[in-house]
N, C-alpha and C positions, 0 to 999 in steps of 0.2 A: 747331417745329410737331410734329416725329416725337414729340418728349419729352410734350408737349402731351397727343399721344391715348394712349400710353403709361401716363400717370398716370390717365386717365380711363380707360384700359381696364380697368386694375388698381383702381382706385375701383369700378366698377361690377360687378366680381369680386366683390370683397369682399362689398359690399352686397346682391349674390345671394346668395352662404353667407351672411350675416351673416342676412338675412329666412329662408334655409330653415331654418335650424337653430332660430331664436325658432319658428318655427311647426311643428318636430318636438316643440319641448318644451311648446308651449302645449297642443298636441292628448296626451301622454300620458295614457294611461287611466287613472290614478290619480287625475290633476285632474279628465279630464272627468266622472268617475263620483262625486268631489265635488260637481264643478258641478250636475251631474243632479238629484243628490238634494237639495241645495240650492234650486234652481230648484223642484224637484217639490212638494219640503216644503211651500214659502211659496207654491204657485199651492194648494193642495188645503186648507192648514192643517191637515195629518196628517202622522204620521211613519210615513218612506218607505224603503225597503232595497233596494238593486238588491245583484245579484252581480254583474255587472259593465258595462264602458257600451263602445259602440261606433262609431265617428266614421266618415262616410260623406260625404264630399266631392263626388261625380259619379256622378250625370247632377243629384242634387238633396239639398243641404247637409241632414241628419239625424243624431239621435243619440239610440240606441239601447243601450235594456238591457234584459237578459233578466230572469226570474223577481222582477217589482217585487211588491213587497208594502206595500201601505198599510194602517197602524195609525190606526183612528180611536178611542179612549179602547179600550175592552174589543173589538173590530170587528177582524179583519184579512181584507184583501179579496187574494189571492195570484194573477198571475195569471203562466200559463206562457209566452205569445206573448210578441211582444216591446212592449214601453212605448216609444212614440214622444212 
C-alpha cells in the first residue's frame, strides 16, 4: 500500500512540472507576439506590427502589446497605448 501512494506521489510530481513547464513555454513571448499579430492580421485584414506582446494571467486572462501598428494598403494607423 506504502509503494502504492509512493508511485502516485511521484506520478503526480512529475505531472506538475511536466504541466508547468509546457505552460512556461507555450506563454514565451516570442510565440505569443506571433500569435498576436497572427490573430490581429486575420480579425482586421491588415498587416499588423506589434514590438512586443505581453501575457497577463490574473485577476483576468489578457494579451497585450505595446506600439501596434496596422497597415491598410498605403494607410498606417500607429497607436502608442496598448492593443488589447
Amino acid at each position: 500500500m506504502k509503494r502504492l501512494l509512493l508511485i502516485a506521489g511521484v506520478l503526480a510530481v512529475l505531472s506538475a512540472i511536466g504541466a508547468a513547464t509546457w505552460f512556461v513555454w507555450a506563454l514565451r513571448p516570442e510565440r505569443v507576439r506571433e500569435h498576436l499579430i497572427t490573430a490581429v492580421s486575420n480579425r482586421f485584414a491588415a498587416r499588423v506590427d506589434v514590438d512586443s506582446a505581453n501575457v497577463a494571467i490574473y485577476p483576468r486572462p489578457a494579451i497585450e502589446g505595446p506600439d501596434c501598428a496596422f497597415n491598410y494598403g498605403t494607410r498606417t494607423l500607429s497607436y502608442r497605448r496598448w492593443c488589447r
